[in-house]
C-alpha positions in Angstrom: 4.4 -16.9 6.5 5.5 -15.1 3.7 4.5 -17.6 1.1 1.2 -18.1 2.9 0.7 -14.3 2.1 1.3 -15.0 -1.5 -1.1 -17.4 -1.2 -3.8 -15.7 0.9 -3.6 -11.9 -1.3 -4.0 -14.5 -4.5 -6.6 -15.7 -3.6 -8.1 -13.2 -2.1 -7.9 -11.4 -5.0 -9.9 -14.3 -7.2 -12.6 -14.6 -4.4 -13.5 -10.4 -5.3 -11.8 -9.9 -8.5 -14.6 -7.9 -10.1 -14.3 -5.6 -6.7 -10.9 -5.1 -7.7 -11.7 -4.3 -10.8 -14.0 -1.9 -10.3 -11.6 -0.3 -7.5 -9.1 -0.1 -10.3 -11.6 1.6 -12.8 -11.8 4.5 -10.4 -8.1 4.3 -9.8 -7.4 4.9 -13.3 -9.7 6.9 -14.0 -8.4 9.3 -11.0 -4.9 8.9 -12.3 -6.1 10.6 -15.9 -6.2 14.1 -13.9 -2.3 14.2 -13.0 -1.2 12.9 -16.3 -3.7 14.6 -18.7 -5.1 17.7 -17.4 -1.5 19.6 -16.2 -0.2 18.6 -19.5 -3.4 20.7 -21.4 -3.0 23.4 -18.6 0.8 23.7 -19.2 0.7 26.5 -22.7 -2.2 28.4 -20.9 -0.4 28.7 -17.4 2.2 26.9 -15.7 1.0 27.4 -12.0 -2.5 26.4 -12.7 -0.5 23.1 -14.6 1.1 22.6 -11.2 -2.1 23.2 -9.1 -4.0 20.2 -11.2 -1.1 17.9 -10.5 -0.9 18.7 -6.9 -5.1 18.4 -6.8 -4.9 15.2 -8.6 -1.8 13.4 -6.8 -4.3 14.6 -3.7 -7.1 12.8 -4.5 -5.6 9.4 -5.6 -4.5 9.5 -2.2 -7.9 10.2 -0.8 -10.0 7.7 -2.8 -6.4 5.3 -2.0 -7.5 5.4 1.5 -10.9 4.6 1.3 -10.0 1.5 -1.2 -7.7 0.6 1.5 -10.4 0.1 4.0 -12.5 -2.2 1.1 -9.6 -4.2 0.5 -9.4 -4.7 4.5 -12.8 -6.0 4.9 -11.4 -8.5 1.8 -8.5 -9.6 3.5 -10.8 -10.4 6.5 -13.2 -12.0 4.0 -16.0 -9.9 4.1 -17.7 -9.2 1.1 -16.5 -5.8 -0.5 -19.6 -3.6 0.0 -19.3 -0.2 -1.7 -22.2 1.2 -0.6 -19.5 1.5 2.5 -17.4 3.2 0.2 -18.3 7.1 0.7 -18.7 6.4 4.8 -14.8 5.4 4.1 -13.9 8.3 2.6 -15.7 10.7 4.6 -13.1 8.5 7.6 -10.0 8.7 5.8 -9.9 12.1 3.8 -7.8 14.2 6.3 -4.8 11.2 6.9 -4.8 10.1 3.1 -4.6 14.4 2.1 -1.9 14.3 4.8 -0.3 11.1 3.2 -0.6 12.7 -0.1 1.3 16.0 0.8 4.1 14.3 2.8 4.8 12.4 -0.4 4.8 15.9 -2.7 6.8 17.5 -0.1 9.1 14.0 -0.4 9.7 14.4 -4.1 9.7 18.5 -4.0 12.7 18.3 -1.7 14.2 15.2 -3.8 13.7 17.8 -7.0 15.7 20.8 -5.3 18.4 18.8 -2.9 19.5 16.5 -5.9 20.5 18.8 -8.1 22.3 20.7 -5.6 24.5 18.0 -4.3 24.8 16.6 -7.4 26.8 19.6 -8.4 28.7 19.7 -5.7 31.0 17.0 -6.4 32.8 16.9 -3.4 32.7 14.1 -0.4 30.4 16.3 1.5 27.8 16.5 -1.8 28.5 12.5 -2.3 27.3 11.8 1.2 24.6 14.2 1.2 22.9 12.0 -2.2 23.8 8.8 0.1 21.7 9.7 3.2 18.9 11.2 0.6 18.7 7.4 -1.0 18.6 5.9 2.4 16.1 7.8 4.3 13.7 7.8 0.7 14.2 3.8 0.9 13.2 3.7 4.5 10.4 6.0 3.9 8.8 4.7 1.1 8.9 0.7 2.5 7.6 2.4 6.1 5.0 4.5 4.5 3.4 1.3 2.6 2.2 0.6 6.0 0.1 3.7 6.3 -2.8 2.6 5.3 -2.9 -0.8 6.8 -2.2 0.6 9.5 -4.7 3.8 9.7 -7.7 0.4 8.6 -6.6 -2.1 11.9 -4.0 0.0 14.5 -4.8 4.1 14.7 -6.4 6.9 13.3 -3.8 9.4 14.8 -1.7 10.3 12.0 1.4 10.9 14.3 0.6 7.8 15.6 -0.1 5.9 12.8 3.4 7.6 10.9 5.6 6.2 13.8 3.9 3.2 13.8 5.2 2.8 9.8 8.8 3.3 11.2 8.1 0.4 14.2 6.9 -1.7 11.9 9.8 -1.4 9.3 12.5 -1.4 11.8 11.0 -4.5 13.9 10.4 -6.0 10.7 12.9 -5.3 8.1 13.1 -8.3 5.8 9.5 -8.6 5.9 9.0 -5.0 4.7 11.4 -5.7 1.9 9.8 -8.1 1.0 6.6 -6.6 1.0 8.1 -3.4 -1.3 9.1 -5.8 -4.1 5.7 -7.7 -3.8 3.7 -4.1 -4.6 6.4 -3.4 -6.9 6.1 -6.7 -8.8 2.3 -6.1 -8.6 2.6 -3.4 -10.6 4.7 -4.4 -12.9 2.3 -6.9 -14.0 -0.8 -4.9 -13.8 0.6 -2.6 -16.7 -0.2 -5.8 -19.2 -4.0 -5.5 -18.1 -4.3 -1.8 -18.2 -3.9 -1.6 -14.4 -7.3 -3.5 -14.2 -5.8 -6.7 -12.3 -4.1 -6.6 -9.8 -3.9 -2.6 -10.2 -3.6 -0.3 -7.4 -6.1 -2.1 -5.9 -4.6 -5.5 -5.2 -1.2 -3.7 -4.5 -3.7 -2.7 -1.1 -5.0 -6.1 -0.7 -1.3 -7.4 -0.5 -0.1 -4.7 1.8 -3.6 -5.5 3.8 -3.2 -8.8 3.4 1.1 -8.8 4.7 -0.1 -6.1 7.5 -3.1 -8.7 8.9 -1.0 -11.3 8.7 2.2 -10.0 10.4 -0.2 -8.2 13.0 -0.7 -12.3 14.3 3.3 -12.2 15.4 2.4 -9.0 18.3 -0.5 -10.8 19.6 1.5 -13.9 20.2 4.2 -12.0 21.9 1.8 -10.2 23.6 -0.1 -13.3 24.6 3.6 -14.8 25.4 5.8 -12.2 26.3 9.3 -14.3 27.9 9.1 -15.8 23.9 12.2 -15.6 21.8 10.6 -12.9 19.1 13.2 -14.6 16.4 11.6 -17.6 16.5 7.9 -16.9 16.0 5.4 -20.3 15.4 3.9 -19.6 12.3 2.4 -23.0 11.4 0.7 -22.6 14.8 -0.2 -18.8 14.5 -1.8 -19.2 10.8 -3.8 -22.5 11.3 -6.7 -20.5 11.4 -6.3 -19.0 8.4 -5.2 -21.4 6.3 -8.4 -23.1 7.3 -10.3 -19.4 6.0 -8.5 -19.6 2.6 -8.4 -23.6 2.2 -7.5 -25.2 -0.6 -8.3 -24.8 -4.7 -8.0 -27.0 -7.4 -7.7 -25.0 -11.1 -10.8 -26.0 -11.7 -12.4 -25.4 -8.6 -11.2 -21.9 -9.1 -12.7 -21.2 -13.1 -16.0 -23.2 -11.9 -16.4 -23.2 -8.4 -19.8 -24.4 -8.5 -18.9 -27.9 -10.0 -16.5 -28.6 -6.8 
């Protein structure tokens, strides 16, 4: 399965690169406000330098969530239709400003309790940084789920943030393995300017995973006395295997001669 999502958020990817790039144009150009505009606030006044850095983390999350739901109807291989693009945004504001402050409020606390126990230097401070690296692992490989989740599961933000949790803890490895995947994914995209794979195909693989694994609950659903640590994925992902089929090199660079 999990090479089969490799394969699937690849190609994917190819099918609607120039919607990827032009999700990742907006990305970057949204990312400019955090970065740029505190930084030429900062000698005039500090809290209006802190206000345009909480405004723009905001609003990469907002236009994060609508991009989510473009890069879902990719991953189900629709064609990615921005004229949809404001309808999502006008769905997703509220949970992706939500999103957005619960990650603020994650590194604000991470800024104030490091310190702290940092300079305690006791057992007590030691274990105190231990549980604060654990819990801001668990979150951040639960929370990559969010928006998957808020495009195919809920719109309920309590909902949708314990779902993150189920997810992760039902499906550990997988979510690790999903975490490096973005992370690798963005590695890369730094070489291209974050145009490809960017932000956006960093949501088409977490899509991509989510719509994937989301085939392993409606087996056991479907077959609930089944052993859920031996799940048939050959059998669950004929179908889209079949969807995605197979490319040549050349078939990809000039699909019309195939």
């Amino acid at each position: 399965m999990l090479l089969f999502m490799i394969k699937k958020a690849f190609f994917d990817m190819w099918d609607n690169f120039l919607a990827i790039i032009l999700l990742n144009i907006g990305f970057v150009a949204l990312l400019s406000i955090p970065l740029l505009v505190p930084y030429s606030l900062a000698p005039v006044s500090t809290p209006l330098s802190v206000l345009a850095l909480i405004a723009g983390v905001l609003l990469l999350f907002v236009y994060a969530g609508a991009a989510s739901l473009v890069t879902r109807d990719i991953s189900d291989y629709k064609s990615a239709e921005f004229g949809s693009f404001v309808s999502y945004l006008r769905e997703t504001w509220i949970v992706s400003l939500v999103l957005g402050a619960i990650y603020l409020l994650h590194v604000f606390v991470l800024s104030v309790a490091l310190p702290v126990y940092s300079s305690m230097g006791n057992l007590l401070g030691l274990a105190a940084l231990i549980f604060l690296f654990w819990a801001s692992v668990i979150w951040l490989l639960s929370s990559q789920f969010f928006f998957p989740i808020r495009a195919r599961l809920d719109r309920k933000i309590p909902k949708i943030l314990r779902k993150c949790f189920i997810v992760f803890f039902d499906n550990t490895g997988f979510s690790i393995f999903a975490g490096i995947g973005a992370a690798v994914t963005l590695v890369i995209s730094v070489f291209t300017a974050f145009l490809l794979p960017g932000f956006g195909g960093i949501l088409l693989w977490l899509n991509v995973g989510f719509k994937l694994r989301l085939l392993k609950y409606d087996y056991l659903e479907a077959t609930p006395d089944a052993n859920r640590k031996h799940i048939p994925w050959d059998a669950l992902l004929v179908s889209e295997r079949e969807k995605v089929g197979t490319r040549s090199l050349r078939g990809m660079i000039f699909p019309w001669k195939e």
